[in-house]
N, C-alpha and C positions, 0 to 999 in steps of 0.2 A: 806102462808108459802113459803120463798123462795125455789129455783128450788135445789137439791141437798142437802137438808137438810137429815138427819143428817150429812153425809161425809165433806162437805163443811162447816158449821158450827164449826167442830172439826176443821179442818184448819187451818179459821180464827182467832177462840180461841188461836189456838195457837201461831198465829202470832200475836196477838195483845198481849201475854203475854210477848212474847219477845222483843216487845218495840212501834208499830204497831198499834197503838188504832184503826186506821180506818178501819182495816181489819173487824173488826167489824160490818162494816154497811152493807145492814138495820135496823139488830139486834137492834144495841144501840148505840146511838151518842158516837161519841168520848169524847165529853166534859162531858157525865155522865159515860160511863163507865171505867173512869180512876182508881178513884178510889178504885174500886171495885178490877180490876184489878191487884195495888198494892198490894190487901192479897195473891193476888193470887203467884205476883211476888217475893214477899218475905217469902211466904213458900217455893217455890221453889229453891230460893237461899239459905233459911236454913236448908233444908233437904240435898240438894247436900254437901254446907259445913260439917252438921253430917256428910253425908257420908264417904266425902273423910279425914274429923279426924278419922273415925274408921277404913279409909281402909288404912291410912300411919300412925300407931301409933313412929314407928321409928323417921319419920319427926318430928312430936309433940314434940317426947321429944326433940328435939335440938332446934327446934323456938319458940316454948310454942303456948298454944292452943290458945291464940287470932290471931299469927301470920299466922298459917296454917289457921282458920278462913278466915280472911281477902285474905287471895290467894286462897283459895277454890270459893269463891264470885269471884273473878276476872276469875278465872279459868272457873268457869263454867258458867260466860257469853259469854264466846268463844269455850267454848266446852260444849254447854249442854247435858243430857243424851239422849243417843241413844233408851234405853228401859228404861219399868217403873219398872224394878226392879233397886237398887240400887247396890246388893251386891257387884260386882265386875263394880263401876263406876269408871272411874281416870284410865285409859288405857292412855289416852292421858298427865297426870299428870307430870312425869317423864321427857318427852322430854319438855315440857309447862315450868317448872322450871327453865329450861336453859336459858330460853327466860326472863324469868319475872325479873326485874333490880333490886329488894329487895335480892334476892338470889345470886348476882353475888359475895355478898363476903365468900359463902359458897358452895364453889366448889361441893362438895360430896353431896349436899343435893339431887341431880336429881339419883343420885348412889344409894344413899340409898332410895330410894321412888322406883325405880324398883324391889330392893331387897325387899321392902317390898309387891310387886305388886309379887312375885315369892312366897311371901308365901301365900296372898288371894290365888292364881294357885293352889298351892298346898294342902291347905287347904280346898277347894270347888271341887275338884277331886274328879275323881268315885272311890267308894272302892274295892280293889283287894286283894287278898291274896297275899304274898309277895316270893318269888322263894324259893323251898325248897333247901336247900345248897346240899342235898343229888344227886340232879337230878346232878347237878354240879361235885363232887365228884364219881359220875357215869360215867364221859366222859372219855375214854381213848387220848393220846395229839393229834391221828388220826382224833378226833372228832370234835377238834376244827376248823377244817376248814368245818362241813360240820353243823352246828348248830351255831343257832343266839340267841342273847337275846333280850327280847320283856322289856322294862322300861316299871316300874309300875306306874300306871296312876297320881300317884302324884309325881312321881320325877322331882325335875324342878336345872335346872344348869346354869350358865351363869359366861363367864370372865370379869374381870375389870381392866380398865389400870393402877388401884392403889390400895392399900390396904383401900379399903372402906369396903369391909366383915366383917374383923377383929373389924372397926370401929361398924360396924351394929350390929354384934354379940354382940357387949362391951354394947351396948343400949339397948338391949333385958331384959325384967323384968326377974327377981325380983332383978336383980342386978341392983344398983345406977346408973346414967349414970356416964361417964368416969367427970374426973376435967378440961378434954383439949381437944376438937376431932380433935385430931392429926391422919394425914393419911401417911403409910409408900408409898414412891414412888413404890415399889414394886405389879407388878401386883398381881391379885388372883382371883380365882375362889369361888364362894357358890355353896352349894349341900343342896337342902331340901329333905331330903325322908319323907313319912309317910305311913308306914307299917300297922298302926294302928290308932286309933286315935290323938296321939301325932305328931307334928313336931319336928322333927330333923336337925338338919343344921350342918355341919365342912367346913374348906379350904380345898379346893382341887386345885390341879397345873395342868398346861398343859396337861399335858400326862393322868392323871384320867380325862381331862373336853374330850380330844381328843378320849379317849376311849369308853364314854358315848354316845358325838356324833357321832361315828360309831355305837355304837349299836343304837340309834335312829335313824341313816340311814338304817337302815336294812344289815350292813354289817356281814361278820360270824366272829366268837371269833377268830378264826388266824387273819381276816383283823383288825377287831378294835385293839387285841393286837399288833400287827406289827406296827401300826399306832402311836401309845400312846408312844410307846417302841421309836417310830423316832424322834416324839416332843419331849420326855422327855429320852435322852438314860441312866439317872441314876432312874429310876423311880424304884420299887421295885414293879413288877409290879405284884406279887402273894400275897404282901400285899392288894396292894389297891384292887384287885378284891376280895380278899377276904372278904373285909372291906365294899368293896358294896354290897354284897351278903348279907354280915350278918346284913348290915341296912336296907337291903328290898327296895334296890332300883331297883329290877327288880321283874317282877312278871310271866315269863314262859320262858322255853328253847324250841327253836323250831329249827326241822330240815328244814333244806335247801332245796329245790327243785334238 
């Protein structure tokens, strides 16, 4: 038996799955283990493609399933899986899009496959009880400088140089997709919370994404509000906090040091 076996064998296997037959040897000739090889290589190709149809259902519905198919294969011969779970594979998917020449005449497709990577996030997130609005509602306006808010473990945000959310939201079942995927130039923010078992998503603008990202910097409610209130000086900023509160996008108030 060769020196390093089992370690070294696993290796090899793997290197000869990825295109590599000789890695193989002593093992087994290259000229017989090829074809064996191919089940191997094309289960792997077809599990990654299930994958990554299940983990961009948004993209589906705009290119139909053969097409995400056929770039799933391509994709993950260049990006194969890092771990043997699948759940959350196609991390690299979104910026990969960009690059792939069948996609250049659908701008948004790489936009919306991250938005759709911010809801696997959110939806595979540890579960938290969601901030009681009462704790909130306890703070005198003395307080806000001296307590933070901690986001709950599934809220996930992120800006877009165009109105592709609105687009993503319009794609989302059970309603039909749209008759045009027309994108307004106007930037915009998504918001996923899940307080519960359900996901939630709205537009959110500068000054709610800018207020999020201080609280997940760990800043206190004076700095994030001050901050939100700069980016955005017509913001209504008692609504939207409000508005965050009562979608459970955060899950503790904690004092300051």
């Amino acid at each position: 038996m060769p020196d390093g076996f089992p370690d070294a064998f696993h290796d090899r296997f793997l290197a000869a799955v990825a295109g590599d037959a000789a890695a193989l040897a002593p093992w087994c000739a290259p000229s017989r283990s090829e074809v064996g090889l191919s089940v191997y290589r094309n289960s792997i190709a077809k599990g990654c493609a299930d994958a990554l149809t299940a983990q961009f259902p948004t993209v589906e519905r705009v290119v139909g399933v053969a097409w995400l198919a056929a770039a799933a294969v391509a994709h993950a011969a260049q990006h194969p899986p890092r771990q043997a779970a699948l759940l959350d594979y196609g991390q690299d998917f979104p910026a990969w899009l960009q690059t792939f020449p069948p996609a250049a005449a659908l701008p948004a497709l790489a936009d919306l496959a991250r938005m759709d990577l911010l809801w696997t996030e959110a939806h595979l997130a540890a579960d938290a009880d969601p901030l009681d609005a009462a704790a909130i509602a306890a703070l005198g306006p003395a307080d806000f400088a001296g307590h933070r808010l901690i986001l709950h473990p599934a809220t996930r945000f992120a800006r877009f140089d165009h109105g592709t959310p609105s687009l993503w939201r319009a794609l989302q079942p059970p309603a039909p997709p749209p008759a045009a995927f027309e994108v307004d130039p106007t930037p915009e923010g998504l918001l996923l919370v899940r307080p519960g078992l359900d996901i939630d998503h709205r537009i959110v603008g500068d000054g709610e994404l800018t207020f999020l990202a201080a609280c997940r910097a760990g800043d206190s409610l004076a700095d994030a509000a001050v901050a939100a209130l700069t980016a955005a000086p017509d913001l209504d900023f008692a609504a939207a906090f409000a508005g965050f509160v009562a979608a459970g996008a955060f899950s503790a108030l904690r004092t300051l040091p």
